[in-house]
N, C-alpha and C positions, 0 to 999 in steps of 0.2 A: 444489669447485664455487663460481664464483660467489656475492656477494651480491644481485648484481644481473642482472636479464634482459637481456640481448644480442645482437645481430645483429653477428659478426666477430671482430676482435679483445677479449678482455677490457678492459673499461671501466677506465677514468685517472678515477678523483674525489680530487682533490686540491686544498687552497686554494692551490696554486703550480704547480698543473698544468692540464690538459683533462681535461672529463668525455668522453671519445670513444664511442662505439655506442649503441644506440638502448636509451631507459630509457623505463620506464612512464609516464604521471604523477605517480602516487602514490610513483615512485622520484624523479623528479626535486622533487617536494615533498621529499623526507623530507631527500636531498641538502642542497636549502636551506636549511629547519630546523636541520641540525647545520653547516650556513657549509662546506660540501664544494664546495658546486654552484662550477663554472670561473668565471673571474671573467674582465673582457675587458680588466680598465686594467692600468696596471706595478706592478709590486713594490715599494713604497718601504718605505726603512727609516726608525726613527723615532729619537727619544730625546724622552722625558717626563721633566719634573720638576716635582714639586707645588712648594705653597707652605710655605715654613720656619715653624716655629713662631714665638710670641714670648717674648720674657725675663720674667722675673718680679720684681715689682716690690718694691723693698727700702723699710723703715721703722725698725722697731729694729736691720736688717743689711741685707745684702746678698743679693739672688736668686739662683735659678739659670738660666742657659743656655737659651736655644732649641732645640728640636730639626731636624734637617735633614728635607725633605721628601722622597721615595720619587723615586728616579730609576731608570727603566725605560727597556728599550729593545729593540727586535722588530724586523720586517717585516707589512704591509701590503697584501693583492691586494686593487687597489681596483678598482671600477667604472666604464665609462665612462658620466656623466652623476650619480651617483651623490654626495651630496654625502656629504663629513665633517667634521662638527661639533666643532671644537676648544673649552675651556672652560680656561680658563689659570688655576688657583690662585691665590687669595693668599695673601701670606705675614699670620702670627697678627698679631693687635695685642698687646698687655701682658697676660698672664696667659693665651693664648687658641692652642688650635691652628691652624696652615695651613691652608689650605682646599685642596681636591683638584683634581687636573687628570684633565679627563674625555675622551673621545675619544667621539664617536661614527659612524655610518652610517645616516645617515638616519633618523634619531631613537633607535636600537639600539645600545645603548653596547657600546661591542667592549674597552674598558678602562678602568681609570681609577688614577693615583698618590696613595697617601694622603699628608696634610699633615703636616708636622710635629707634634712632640712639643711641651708647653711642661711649666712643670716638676713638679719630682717622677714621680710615677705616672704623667702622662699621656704616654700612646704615641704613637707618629710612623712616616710611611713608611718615613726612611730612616734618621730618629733619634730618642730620645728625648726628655722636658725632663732637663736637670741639675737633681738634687734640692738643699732648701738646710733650714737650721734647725740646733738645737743640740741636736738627737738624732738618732744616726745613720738614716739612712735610704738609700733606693735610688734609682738615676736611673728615670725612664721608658724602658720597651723597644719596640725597631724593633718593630713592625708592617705590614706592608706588604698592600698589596690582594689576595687570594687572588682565583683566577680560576677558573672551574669546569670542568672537563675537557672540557665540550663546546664550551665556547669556544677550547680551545688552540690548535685548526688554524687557525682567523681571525685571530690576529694574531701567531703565531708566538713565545706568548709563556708564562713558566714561572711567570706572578702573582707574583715576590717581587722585592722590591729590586735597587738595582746588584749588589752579591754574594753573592744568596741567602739574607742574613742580614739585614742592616743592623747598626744598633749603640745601643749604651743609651745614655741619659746617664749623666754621673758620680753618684759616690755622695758623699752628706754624712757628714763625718766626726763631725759632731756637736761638744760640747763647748760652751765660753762665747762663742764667736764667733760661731754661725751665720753658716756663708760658702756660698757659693754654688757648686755645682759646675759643668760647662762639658754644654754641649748635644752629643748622640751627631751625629757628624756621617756620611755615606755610606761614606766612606773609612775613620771610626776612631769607637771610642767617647771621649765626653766625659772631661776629667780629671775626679780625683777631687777635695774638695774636704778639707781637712786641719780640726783644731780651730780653726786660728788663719789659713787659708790659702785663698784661692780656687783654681780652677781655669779654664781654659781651655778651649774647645770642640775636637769631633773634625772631625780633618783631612775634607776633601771625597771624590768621586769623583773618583779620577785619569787611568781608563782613557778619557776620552773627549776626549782634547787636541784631537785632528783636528778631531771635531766643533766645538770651542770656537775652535779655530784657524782653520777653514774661518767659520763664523759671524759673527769677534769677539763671542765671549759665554763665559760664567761669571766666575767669580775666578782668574787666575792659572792658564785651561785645567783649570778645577776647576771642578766644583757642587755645591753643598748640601754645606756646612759646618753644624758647632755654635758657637752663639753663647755667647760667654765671660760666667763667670759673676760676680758682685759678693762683695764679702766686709766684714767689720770693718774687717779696715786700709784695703784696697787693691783694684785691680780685676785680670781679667784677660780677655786676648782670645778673640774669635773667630776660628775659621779660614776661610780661603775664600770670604768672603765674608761670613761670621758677623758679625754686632755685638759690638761689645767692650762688655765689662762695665763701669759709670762711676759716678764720685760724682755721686747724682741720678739723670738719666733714661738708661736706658740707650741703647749705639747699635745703628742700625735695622743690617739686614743688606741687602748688596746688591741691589737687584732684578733679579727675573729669574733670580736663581743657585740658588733653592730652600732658601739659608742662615738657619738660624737667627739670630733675635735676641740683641741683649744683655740683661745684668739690669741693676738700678736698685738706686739705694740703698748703694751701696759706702762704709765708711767712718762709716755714723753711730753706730755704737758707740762709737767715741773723738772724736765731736763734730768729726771734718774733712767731714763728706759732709751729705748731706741726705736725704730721703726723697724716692724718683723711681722713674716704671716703667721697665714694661720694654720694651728698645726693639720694633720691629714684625720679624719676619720677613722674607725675601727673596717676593718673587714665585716662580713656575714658570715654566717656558718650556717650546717644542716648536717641534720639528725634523723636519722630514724631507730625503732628501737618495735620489737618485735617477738612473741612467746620463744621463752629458750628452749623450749620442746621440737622447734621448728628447725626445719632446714637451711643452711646458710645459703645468701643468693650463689648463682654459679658462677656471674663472672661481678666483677667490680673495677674500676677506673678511679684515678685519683687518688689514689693512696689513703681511703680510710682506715680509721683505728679505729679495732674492734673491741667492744668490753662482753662479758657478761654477769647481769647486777639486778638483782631484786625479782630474778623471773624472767627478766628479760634479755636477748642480747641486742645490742647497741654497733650502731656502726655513723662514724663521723665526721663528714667531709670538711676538710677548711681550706681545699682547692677545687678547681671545675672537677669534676670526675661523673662516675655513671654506677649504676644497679642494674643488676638482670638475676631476675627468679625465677 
């Protein structure tokens, strides 16, 4: 039997379908309540990336790594007239996590990507920070935004990272050097950081070339990397956009790729470096991308750029801005 009361065929509530035959009131509330009720605009799909952590700032040594920030990615039944509120992460400053990239419907958050990791302990959407010091210790672990089941048919989405997982930063190997290990990046975890050795940050997301290809955006058809960590001697990179680890102040990670920072401070154990923070995080960005046979939304905010690429057209925020279809 039915959940629902009916006149005809059995009723379609689906957020990607029609609600078809005749519902109560109180069915067509509850519908909307749990995001069931039929929606009248297109499907689009999305891809989210928060903002990258920052590096950490080195004195007697060198830091560690940035963490990458949560990159997600779903479908969308949007409404027509119905605005949605984009809110574009930043990426961390020196010592400090990413800030999140929020989605909403008309003031109703339907998602949001958590920001990177910065170091040690602290957790990240998509990575870690790289832990640093001269006792061994742990990198910071992926986190990513849990969604709550009643939300899952609104935005067709499973609440965790690009692969389910994410990845940590690297781990301090401890000893006389305190060096810095490498930010977890979407694609990999951070390296590890040795006695006497830094590490380097975790590769990006890779699966999303098209998007970055159709766009011009991330690093190398990659986002959200780890930003490479400082050490005694020497520095080393980030990936994908990551900041590389530097005598002094570390370097920022690309904007807009969700990459973590570099660390600071490389080098002043043996009197070649100085003390410097850590560079800033990448920004986030958002995507959506939708049949080119379709109608463009009717209004837009924030200055996206529009492409049309493979079938679809694309439109791509790397400020706050809004949609309306």
């Amino acid at each position: 039997m039915s959940k629902f009361g009916y006149i005809g065929p059995a009723p379609t509530q689906t957020e990607l379908g029609a609600n078809k035959g005749v519902f109560t009131l109180q069915e067509a509330h509850q519908l909307k309540v749990d995001k069931e009720w039929s929606k009248t605009g297109p499907v689009v799909e999305y891809l989210a990336v928060a903002g990258g952590g920052g590096g950490k700032n080195g004195s007697v040594s060198g830091g560690g790594g940035g963490g990458a920030g949560e990159v997600r990615t779903g479908s969308i039944a949007t409404s027509i007239g119905t605005v949605i509120n984009i809110d574009i992460g930043a990426g961390g400053g020196n010592n400090a996590v990413g800030s999140d990239t929020i989605i909403d419907e008309a003031g109703t958050e339907l998602f949001r990507c958590k920001g990177g990791g910065t170091y040690n302990s602290r957790p990240g959407g998509s990575g870690g920070g790289g832990a640093y010091g001269n006792s061994p210790s742990m990198g910071g672990v992926a986190q990513p935004d849990q969604v709550e089941e009643a939300g899952y048919a609104a935005h067709q989405d499973d609440g965790r990272g690009y692969d389910q997982i994410g990845h940590t930063g690297g781990t301090a190997g401890g000893g006389d050097g305190r060096n810095g290990a490498g930010g977890g990046g979407a694609g990999a975890a951070g390296g590890n950081a040795g006695s006497r050795s830094q590490a380097g940050g975790g590769s990006g997301a890779s699966s999303f070339s098209a998007w970055a290809s159709a766009t011009s955006s991330g690093s190398g058809n990659n986002y959200a990397g780890g930003g490479g960590g400082a050490g005694f001697t020497g520095t080393a990179s980030g990936a994908d956009g990551g900041g590389n680890g530097a005598f002094g102040t570390g370097g920022s990670a690309t904007a807009n790729t969700g990459s973590g920072g570099g660390a600071g401070g490389a080098g002043y154990g043996n009197n070649s470096g100085s003390t410097g923070n850590g560079g800033s995080g990448g920004s986030g960005i958002f995507i959506i991308r939708f049949d080119d046979g379709l109608a463009d939304p009717s209004a837009t905010t924030g200055s996206p750029d529009s492409y049309t690429s493979g079938g679809y057209k694309w439109l791509k925020w790397t400020a706050d801005g809004s949609v309306t279809f």
